[in-house]
C-alpha positions in Angstrom: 30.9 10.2 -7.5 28.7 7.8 -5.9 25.3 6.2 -6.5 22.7 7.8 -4.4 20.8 4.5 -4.4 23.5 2.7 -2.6 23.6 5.3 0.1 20.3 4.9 0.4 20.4 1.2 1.0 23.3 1.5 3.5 21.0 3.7 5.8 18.2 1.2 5.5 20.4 -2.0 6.5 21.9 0.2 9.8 18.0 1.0 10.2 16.3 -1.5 12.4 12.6 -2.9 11.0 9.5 -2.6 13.4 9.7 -6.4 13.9 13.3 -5.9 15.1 12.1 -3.5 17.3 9.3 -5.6 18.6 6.2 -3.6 17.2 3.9 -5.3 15.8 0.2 -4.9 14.2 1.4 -2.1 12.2 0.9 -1.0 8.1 3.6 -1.7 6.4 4.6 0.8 3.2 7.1 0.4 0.5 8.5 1.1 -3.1 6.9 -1.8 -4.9 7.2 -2.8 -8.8 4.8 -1.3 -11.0 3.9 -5.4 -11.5 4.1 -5.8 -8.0 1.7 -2.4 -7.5 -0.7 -3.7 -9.9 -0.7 -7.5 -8.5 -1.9 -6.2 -5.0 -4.3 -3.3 -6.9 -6.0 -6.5 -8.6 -6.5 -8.6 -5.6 -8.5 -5.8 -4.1 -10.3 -5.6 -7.1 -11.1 -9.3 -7.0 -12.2 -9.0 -3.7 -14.5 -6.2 -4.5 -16.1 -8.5 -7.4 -16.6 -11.3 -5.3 -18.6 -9.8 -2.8 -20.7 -8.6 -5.4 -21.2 -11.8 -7.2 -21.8 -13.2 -3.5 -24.6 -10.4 -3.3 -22.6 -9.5 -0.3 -22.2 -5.7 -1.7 -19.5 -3.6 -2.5 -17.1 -2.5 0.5 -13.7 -2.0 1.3 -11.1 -2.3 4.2 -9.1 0.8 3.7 -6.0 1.5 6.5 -7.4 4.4 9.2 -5.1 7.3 8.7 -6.5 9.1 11.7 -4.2 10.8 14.2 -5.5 8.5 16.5 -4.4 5.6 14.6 -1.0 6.9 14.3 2.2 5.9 16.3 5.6 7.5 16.4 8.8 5.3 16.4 11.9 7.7 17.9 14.2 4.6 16.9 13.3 5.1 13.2 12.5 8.6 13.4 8.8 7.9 11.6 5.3 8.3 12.2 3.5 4.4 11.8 -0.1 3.7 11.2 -1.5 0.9 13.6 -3.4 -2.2 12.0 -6.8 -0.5 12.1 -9.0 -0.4 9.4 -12.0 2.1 8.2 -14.7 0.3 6.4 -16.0 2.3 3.4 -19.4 0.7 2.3 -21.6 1.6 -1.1 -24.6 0.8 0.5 -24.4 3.4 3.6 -24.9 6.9 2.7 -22.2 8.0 4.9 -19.5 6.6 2.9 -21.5 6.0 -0.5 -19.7 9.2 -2.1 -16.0 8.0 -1.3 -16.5 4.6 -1.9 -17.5 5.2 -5.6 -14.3 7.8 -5.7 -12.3 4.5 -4.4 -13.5 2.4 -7.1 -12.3 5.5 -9.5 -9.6 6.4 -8.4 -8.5 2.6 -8.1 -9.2 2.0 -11.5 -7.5 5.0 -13.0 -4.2 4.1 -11.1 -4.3 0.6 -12.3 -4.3 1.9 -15.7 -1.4 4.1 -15.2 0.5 1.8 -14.1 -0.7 -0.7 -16.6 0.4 1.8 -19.4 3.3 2.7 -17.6 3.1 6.5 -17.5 3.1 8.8 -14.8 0.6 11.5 -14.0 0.6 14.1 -11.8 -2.3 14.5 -9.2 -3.7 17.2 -11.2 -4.3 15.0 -13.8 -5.7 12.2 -12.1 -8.4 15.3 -10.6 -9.3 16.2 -14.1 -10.1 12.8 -15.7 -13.4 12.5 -13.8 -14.0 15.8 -12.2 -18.0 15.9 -11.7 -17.4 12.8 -9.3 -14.5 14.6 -7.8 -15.2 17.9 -7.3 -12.5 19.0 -5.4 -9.1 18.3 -5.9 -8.5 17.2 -2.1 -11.5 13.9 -2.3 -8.9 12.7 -4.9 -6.0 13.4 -3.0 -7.5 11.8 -0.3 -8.5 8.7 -1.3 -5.4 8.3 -3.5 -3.4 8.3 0.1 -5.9 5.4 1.1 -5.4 3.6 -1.9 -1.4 3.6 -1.4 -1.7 2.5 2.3 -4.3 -0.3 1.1 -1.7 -1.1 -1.6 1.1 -1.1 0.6 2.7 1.1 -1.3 3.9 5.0 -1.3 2.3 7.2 -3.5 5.1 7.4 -6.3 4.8 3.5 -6.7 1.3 4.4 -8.1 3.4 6.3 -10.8 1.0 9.0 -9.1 3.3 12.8 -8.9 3.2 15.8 -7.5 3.3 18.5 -9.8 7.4 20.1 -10.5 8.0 22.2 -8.2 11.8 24.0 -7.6 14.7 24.6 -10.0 17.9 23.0 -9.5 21.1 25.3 -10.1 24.8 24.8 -9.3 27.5 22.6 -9.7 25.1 19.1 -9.3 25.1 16.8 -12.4 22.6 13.6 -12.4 20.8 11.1 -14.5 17.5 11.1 -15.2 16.0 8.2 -17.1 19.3 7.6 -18.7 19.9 11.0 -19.9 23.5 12.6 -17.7 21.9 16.2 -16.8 24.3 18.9 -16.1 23.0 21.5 -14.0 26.1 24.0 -14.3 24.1 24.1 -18.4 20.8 25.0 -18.0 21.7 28.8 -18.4 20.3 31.1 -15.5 16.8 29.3 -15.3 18.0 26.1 -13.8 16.8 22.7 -14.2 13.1 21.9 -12.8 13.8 19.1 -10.1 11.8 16.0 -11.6 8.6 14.1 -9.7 9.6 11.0 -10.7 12.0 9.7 -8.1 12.4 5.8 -10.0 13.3 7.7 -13.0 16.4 9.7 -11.3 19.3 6.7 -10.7 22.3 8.9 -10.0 23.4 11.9 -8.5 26.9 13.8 -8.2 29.1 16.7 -7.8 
C-alpha cells in the first residue's frame, strides 16, 4: 500500500521547474488552498473596485490562452502559456458581454469556495443562465479565471460532472471514508471529481 500523494510528490522533485530550465515570462498554475484561492480571487476583485472608484472603468488583465500564446516544454512534457495578457474591458462592445460573465462567474466561484462546497460546471451554467447562454461562455471564462487565479480549475472547487465507474480489486479513500471497490456489486463505484477529497489509493 502506498500513498498516491507521496508518489506524486516524488515525480515533481525529479521534475525540473521552468526557472531551472531557464524559461522565463511564463503563467505559472498550481493546486492552491481554497484560502489561498480566495486571497488572489479578492485582490482581483479589489483591483476591479478601484478602477471604478478611480472612474478609471472596469477592466481586466486575463492570461491569453491562444495557441499562439502557447509554448511546449519536451523537458516537462507540458504545454505553457507565455506572459501575455488579453484585456477584457466593460466599456468596449467587443468584450462588454464576457467581461460582465467574468465579473459572474468570479463572484460565484468565490462563493463556492467561501462556503466550501463544490459544484460541478453544470451547476455553475445554471445559476445565471440568461447571461450565459451557453454552457461553453461559462466554461470559457471559468478557464480564464483559473489562469488569472493561478490556479487549476479544481482549486476553484469547480468539477466536471462523474463520469466512469471504477470496478476491480482497487480500494481508496475518499474524504475519509475506505472505499472498496471489489463491494460495489456489478455497477461499480462512480470515479469521484473531487481530486483533494480522494487521499489514498491501493490494491
Amino acid at each position: 500500500m502506498r500513498d498516491l500523494s507521496e508518489q506524486q510528490k516524488d515525480n515533481r522533485k525529479k521534475s525540473k521547474t521552468l526557472s531551472e530550465l531557464g524559461i522565463r515570462d511564463c503563467i505559472v498554475v498550481q493546486e492552491l488552498t481554497p484560502d489561498e484561492t480566495m486571497r488572489n480571487i479578492e485582490r482581483i476583485i479589489v483591483s476591479a473596485a478601484l478602477q471604478i472608484l478611480d472612474k478609471r472603468g472596469l477592466s481586466y488583465n486575463v492570461p491569453s490562452r491562444t495557441a499562439a500564446n502557447q509554448m511546449y516544454v519536451p523537458e516537462l512534457d507540458r504545454i505553457v502559456l507565455r506572459a501575455v495578457n488579453t484585456r477584457l474591458n466593460f466599456t468596449a462592445q467587443s468584450s462588454t458581454k464576457k467581461a460582465t460573465i467574468f465579473t459572474r462567474v468570479l463572484e460565484l466561484c468565490h462563493k463556492v469556495l467561501r462556503t466550501r462546497i463544490h459544484v460541478t460546471k453544470r451547476d455553475l451554467f445554471y445559476t445565471d443562465v440568461n447571461l450565459f447562454e451557453d454552457q461553453k461562455n461559462s466554461d470559457a471564462v471559468l478557464d480564464d479565471i483559473a489562469t488569472s487565479v493561478g490556479c487549476t480549475r479544481s482549486s476553484l472547487n469547480v468539477v466536471a460532472s462523474d463520469k466512469g465507474v471504477v470496478v476491480g480489486r482497487v480500494q481508496f479513500k475518499e474524504a475519509g471514508d475506505e472505499i472498496d471497490c471489489t463491494k460495489m456489486g456489478i455497477g461499480g463505484k462512480a470515479i469521484p471529481p473531487h481530486i483533494d477529497k480522494g487521499a489514498f489509493i491501493f490494491f
